[in-house]
Every structure is written in C-alpha cells, then in structure tokens.
N, C-alpha and C positions, 0 to 999 in steps of 0.2 A: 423863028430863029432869025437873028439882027444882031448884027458885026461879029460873028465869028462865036457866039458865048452858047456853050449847052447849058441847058436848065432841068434840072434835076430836083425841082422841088421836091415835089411825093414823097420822092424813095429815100430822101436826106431827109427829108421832114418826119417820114414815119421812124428814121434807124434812130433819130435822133431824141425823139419821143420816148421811142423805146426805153435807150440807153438812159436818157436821164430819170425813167421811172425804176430801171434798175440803178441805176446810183443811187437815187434815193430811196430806194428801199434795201440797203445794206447798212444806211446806219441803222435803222430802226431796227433791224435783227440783231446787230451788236448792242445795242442798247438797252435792249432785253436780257441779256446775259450778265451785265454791269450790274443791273438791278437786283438777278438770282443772289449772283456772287454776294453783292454787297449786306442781302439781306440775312445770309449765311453767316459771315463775319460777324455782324452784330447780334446774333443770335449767339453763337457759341464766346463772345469774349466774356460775358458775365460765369461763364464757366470755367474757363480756362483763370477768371483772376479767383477765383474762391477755390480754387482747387486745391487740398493743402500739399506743402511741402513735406518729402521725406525725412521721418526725425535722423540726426547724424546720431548714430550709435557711439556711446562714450569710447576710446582708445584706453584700454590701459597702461598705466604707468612701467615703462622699462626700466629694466634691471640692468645699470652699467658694470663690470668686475674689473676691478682693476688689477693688474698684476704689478706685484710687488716683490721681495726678496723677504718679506713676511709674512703674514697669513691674508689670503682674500679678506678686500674688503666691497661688500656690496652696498652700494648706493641705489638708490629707487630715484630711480630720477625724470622728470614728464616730457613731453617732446619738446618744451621749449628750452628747459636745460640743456637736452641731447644736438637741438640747432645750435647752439652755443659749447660745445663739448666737440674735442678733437677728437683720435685716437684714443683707446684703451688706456696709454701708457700717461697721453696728456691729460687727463682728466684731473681736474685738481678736488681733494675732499676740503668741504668745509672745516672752518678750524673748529676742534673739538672742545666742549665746552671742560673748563677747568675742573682735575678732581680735587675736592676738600677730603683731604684728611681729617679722619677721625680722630676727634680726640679722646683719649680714653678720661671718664670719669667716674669718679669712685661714687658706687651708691653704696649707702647706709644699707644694712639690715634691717628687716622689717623688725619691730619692736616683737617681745614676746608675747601670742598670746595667752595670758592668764586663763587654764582653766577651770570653767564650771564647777562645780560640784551638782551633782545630778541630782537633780530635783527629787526629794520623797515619792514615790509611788504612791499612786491615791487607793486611799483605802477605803471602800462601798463600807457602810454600816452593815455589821454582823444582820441575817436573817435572822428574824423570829419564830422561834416555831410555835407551830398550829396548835390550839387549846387544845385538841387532839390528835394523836396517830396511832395507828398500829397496824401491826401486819395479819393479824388474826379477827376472828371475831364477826359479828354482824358490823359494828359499827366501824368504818377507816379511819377516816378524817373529818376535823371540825373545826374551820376557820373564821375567825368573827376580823372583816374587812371595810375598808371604803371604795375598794377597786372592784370593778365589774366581777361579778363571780365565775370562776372556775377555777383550774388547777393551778394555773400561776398566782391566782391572786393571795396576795400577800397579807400574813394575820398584822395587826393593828398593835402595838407596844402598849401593855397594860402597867398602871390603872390607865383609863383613858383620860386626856383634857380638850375636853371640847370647846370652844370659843364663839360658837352658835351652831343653830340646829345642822342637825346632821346626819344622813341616813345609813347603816350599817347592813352589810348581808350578815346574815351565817348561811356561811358554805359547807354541806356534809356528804359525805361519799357513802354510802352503804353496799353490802353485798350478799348474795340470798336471800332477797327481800323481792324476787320479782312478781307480779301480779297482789301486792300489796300494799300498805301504806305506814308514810311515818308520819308524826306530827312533830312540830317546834311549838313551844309557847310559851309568852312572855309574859312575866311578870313584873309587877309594879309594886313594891312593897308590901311583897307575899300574895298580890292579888291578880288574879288573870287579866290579863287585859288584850292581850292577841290570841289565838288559838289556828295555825296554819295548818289544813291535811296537806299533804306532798304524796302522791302517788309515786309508786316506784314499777320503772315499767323492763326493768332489763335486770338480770342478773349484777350486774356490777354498774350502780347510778349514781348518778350526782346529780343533786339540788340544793335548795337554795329558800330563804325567805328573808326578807328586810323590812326594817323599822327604822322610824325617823324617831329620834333621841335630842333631850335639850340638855343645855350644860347645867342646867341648875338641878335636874334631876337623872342622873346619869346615874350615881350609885348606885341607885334604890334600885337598880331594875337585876331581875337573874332571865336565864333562858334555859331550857330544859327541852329533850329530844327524845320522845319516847318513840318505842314499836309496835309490833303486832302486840295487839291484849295490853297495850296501854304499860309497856313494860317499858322501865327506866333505863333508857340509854347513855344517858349526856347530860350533866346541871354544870350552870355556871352561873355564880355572880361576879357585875363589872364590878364591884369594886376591891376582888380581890386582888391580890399582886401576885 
C-alpha cells in the first residue's frame, strides 16, 4: 500500500472476467434463436405462396320493382347497375325498343288440288285349277307344276311353252291307300320311259315325282297314275288344252 490507493486486483479481475464471459455468452444464445426463427420463415413461405385462394361464389343478379301508377315493372339488374341506381322510385328503365306494327297482308289461297282418280286395283291372274280334284274317291288331287311340291303349289297353264329344259312335278294326294303303293309313269310317244313306285305310308298322303322335259318334245309326252292291282287312276297328255 503507497500513497493512499487500495488495490483490488483479484476480486475486480475475477468479477470482471466473469461478467464479460456472461456478456458474451448472451449473444450467442440469442443468435440461436435468430437462426430457428429464420429457418421456420423460409420453410413455410413456399407454402403460404402456393396455397390457393377461395373461389368468390357468383352473386346473383337483383331484382329492382319499381313502383308506378301502372303495373310493376321488374328489371333484373347486377350490382353494378344497383351502385348506380337511386331509390325504387329513381330508377330509370331503359328506353324500350320500338314496336312495328303489323301490317296486315293479303295471302292468296292455296291453288286447288286436283284430284286423283284412284288407281285400278291390281288384279293377281285367275288361279288354275289342278288337272285333278275331288272330294271323293281314292284319288284327290293332281297338279302338274314348276314350284316346289305340295299343297300350295300351283298347277302350270296348259298347253305348256317351254323356252328350255325344264323340270316338272306331278303333285298327287291320295286317301286309303295306307301300307301301299301308287305308281306315276311317263310316256314318250306311247312308250314308257319313266316308271316311279311311290309308297303311301298314312291314311291321307301326298307325293310327288318329276321329270325333266324339252321344248322340242313336250307334246309327245302323257303321264298316267295307277293303284293297287295296277288300276287306272289318272291319264294325261301335255298337249291337250
């Protein structure tokens, strides 16, 4: 101790040590937080700018009524008419578009129409009948055809004219002939030339045999239908009428 001065090194040198290790260790703790923050911020702003906005839901258009000393008139008018629009009573309407009178003009009558006279009704050629029918007997019917045989088909207009070869049925119906037979046979200027048996298998049958014919000798041919025991049922020559 010299001229009057205490010295207090140590104990100011160690408060002072102290102190400024605590100063300087308070920024570094706030500094750390700076960093959190800041790292936060730039994390969520790529989120916050993509994020979409609420669609605005359309407003519909308002109905202004105006009152008059004659009948309502309603205007549909949108909010930015309505910003521009007084009172009920100031509301001004559009000027209304002009009406054109009609003018009355005369039409013509339609011209008369003339009519028709109704067509002739088409008249099918008369049906032929079948070289044979009856309602009795063994034999029924006997149709000499070009059409598929059986009951529709349709007998052939005699004498015939043939224009090239050509195959014919004769269609014949018979009845109490079952478990027996008939025969058809064709002749060629009085001479056999076909001889078909036909079995008859039912109480009431139909069959059938065909021959191919030329137009050069067509006449000349007959056909003939016998039965049980070779008994004569049926002759025909083509070239009667």
């Amino acid at each position: 101790m010299s001229d009057g001065k205490v010295v207090v090194r140590v104990q100011l040198g160690s408060k002072a040590a102290s102190s400024n290790q605590a100063v300087a260790d308070v920024p570094e703790y706030q500094w750390l937080w700076h960093r959190i923050l800041g790292a936060a911020v730039l994390v969520l702003l790529p989120f916050w700018w993509l994020w979409p906005e609420p669609a605005e839901s359309p407003q519909p258009p308002l109905t202004a009524v105006v009152s008059a000393s004659g009948p309502s008139i309603h205007h549909d008018m949108t909010p930015q008419a309505m910003s521009t629009a007084g009172t009920e009573d100031s509301v001004q309407v559009a000027n209304p578009e002009p009406v054109i009178a009609a003018e009355a003009v005369a039409v013509a009558p339609p011209p008369a129409v003339k009519k028709l006279a109704p067509a002739p009704a088409f008249q099918a050629a008369p049906a032929v009948a079948p070289l044979f029918i009856s309602q009795s007997g063994t034999l029924r019917k006997v149709v000499l055809t070009m059409d598929k045989p059986g009951p529709a088909a349709q007998q052939l207009v005699l004498p015939l004219q043939l224009d090239r070869p050509t195959e014919l049925a004769l269609y014949t119906e018979v009845v109490g002939l079952a478990g027996q037979q008939i025969e058809h046979r064709w002749f060629y200027k009085d001479k056999l030339m076909t001889r078909v048996e036909l079995p008859v298998k039912l109480p009431y049958w139909r069959t059938w045999s065909q021959k191919r014919f030329y137009p050069a000798e067509l006449a000349d041919w007959r056909v003939e239908i016998l039965g049980p025991q070779q008994k004569l049922l049926f002759s025909y020559s083509l070239n009667e009428r």
